[in-house]
C-alpha positions in Angstrom: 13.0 18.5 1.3 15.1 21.5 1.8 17.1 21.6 -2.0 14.5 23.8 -4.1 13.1 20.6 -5.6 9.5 19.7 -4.9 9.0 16.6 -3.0 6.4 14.9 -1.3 8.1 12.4 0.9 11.6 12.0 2.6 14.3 9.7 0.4 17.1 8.0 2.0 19.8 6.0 0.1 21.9 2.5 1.5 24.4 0.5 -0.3 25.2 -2.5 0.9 27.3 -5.3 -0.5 28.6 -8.9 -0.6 31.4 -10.9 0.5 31.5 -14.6 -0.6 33.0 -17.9 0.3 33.6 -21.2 -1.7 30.1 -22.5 -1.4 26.8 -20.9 -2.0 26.1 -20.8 2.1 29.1 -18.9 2.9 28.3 -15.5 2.3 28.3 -12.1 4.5 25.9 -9.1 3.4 27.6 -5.5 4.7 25.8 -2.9 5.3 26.4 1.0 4.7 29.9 -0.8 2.6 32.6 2.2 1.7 35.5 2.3 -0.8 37.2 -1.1 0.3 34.4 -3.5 0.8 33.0 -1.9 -2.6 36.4 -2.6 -4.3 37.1 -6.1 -2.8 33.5 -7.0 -2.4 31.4 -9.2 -4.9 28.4 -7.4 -4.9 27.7 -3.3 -4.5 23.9 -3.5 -3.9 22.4 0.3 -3.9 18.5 1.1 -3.1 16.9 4.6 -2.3 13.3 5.0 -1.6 11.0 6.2 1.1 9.1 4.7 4.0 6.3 3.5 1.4 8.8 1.5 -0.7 11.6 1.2 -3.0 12.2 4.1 -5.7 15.3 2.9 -7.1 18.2 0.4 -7.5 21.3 0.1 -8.5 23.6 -3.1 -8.8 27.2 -4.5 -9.8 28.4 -8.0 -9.4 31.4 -9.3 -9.5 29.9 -13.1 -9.6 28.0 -15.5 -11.8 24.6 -15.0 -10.0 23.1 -14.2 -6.9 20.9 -16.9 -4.8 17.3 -15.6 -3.6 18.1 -15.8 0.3 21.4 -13.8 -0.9 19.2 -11.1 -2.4 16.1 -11.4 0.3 18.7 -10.4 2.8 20.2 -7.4 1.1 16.7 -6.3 0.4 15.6 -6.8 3.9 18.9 -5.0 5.4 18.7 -2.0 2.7 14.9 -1.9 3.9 16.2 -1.4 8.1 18.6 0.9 7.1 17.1 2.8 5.0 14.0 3.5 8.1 16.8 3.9 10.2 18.2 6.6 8.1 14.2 8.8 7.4 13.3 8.0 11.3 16.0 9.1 13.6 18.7 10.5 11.4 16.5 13.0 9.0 12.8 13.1 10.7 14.3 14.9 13.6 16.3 17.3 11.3 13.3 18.2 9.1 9.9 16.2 9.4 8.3 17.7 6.0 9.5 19.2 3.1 9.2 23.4 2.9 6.6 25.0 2.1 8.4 27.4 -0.3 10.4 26.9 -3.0 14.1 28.4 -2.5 14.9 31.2 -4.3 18.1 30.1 -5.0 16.5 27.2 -6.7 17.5 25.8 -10.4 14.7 26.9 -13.2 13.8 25.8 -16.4 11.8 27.9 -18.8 10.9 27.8 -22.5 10.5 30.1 -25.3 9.3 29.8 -28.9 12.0 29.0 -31.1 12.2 30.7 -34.7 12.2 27.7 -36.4 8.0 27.3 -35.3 7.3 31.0 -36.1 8.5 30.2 -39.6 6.3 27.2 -40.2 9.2 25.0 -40.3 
């Protein structure tokens, strides 16, 4: 919104991740997980998107498979913190993106290489 990069809507990012017991019910989803619950967790669940839906995920596991209520939950606890994150931690910093580009901005051009002049 503020980086030089044109965007339409506000992106937030959550990870959250898994830590599991000896049966398939005994289980505890983190959210917002750091260096230690990443490292001894089973599961480092990432998603990033806006408030219209998901635009990305990322996952590692550390297991032999994933139940659905285990993944409905991360999904649903990415989801709240990931509106908590666009409605009270960035919508109040900046609502919209800028309406001009940086000039400090990264740019990409093009030219006509040699190799196409020459009929190559």
């Amino acid at each position: 919104m503020a980086a030089g990069v044109p965007i339409k809507n506000m992106v937030a990012g959550i990870s959250c991740g898994l830590v599991t017991g000896d049966t398939d019910d005994d289980y505890l989803v983190l959210t917002d997980i750091q260096g230690l619950e990443d490292f001894f967790g089973d599961m480092d669940f990432k998603v990033g998107g806006t408030k219209n839906g998901i635009t990305a995920i990322q996952m590692d596991i550390k297991i032999h498979g994933l139940t659905r209520p285990i993944i409905e939950e991360a999904i649903a606890k990415t989801k709240e913190a990931r509106m908590h994150i666009l409605e009270k931690v960035m919508m109040p910093v900046i609502s919209e993106p800028r309406k001009h580009l940086s000039l400090m901005r990264l740019r990409l051009s093009s030219c006509l290489s040699i190799r196409r002049r020459l009929g190559m």
